[in-house]
C-alpha positions as CSV (number, residue, x, y, z in Angstrom):
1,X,81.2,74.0,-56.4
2,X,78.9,73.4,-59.7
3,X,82.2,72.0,-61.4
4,X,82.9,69.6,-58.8
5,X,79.4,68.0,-58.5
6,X,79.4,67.8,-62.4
7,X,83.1,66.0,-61.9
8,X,82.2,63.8,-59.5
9,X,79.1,62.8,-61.6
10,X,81.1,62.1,-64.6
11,X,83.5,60.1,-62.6
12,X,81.2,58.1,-60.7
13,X,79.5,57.4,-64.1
14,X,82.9,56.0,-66.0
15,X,83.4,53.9,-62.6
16,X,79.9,52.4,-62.6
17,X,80.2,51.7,-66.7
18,X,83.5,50.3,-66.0
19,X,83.0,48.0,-63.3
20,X,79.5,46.7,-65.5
21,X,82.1,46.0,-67.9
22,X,84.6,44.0,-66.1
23,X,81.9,41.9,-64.6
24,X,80.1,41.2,-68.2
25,X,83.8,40.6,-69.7
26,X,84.5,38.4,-66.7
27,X,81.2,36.6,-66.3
28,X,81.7,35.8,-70.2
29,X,85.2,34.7,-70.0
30,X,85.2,32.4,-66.8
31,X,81.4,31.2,-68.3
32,X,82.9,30.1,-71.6
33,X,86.4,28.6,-70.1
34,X,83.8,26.6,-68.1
35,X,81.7,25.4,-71.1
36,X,84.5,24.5,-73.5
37,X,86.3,22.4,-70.6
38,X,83.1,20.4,-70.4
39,X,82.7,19.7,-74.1
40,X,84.1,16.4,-75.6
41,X,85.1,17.7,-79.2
42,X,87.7,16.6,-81.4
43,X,91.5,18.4,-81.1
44,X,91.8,19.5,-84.6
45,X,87.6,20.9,-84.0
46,X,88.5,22.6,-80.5
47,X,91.9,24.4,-82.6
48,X,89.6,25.6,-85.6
49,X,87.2,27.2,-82.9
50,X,90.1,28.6,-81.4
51,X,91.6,30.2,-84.7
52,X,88.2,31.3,-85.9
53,X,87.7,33.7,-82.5
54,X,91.5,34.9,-82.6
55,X,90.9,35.8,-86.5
56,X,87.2,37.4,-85.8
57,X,88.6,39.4,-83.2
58,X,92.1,40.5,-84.5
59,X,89.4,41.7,-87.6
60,X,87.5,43.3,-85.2
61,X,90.4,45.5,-84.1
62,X,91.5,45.8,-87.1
63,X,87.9,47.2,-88.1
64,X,88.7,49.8,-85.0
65,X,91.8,51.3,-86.0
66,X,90.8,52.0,-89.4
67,X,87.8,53.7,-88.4
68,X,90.2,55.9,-85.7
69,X,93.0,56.5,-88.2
70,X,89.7,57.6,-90.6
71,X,88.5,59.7,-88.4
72,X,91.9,61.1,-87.2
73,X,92.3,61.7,-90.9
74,X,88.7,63.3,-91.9
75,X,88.7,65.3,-88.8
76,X,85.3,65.6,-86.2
77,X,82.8,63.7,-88.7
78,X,79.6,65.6,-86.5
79,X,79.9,68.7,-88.0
């Protein structure tokens, strides 16, 4: 019975993490959409924008796999 109280517990806690995230992520995304479709900027301004976030973030992944393929690699780094 201890095992399933500690299982619910850890499944109600992903769940509520989870849903916090798809509302922040959400909240962000439709906030944003909202905000550039209001500005008045230039195309070739509004592209560069666009290009910078696509290159931060595909850096940003690639910063993530490294460090999993790392670790992967080195084995369980809190020993």
């Amino acid at each position: 019975m201890q095992q399933n109280r500690h299982t619910f517990r850890i499944v109600g806690l992903v769940l509520w993490r989870g849903g916090l995230a798809f509302a922040a992520v959400a909240a962000i995304y439709y906030g944003a959409w909202q905000t550039l479709k209001n500005l008045v900027w230039p195309g070739p301004v509004k592209v560069a924008a666009a290009l910078a976030i696509t290159g931060a973030a595909l850096f940003l992944v690639s910063l993530i796999l490294e460090r999993r393929e790392d670790s992967k690699r080195e084995g369980n780094l809190q020993d």
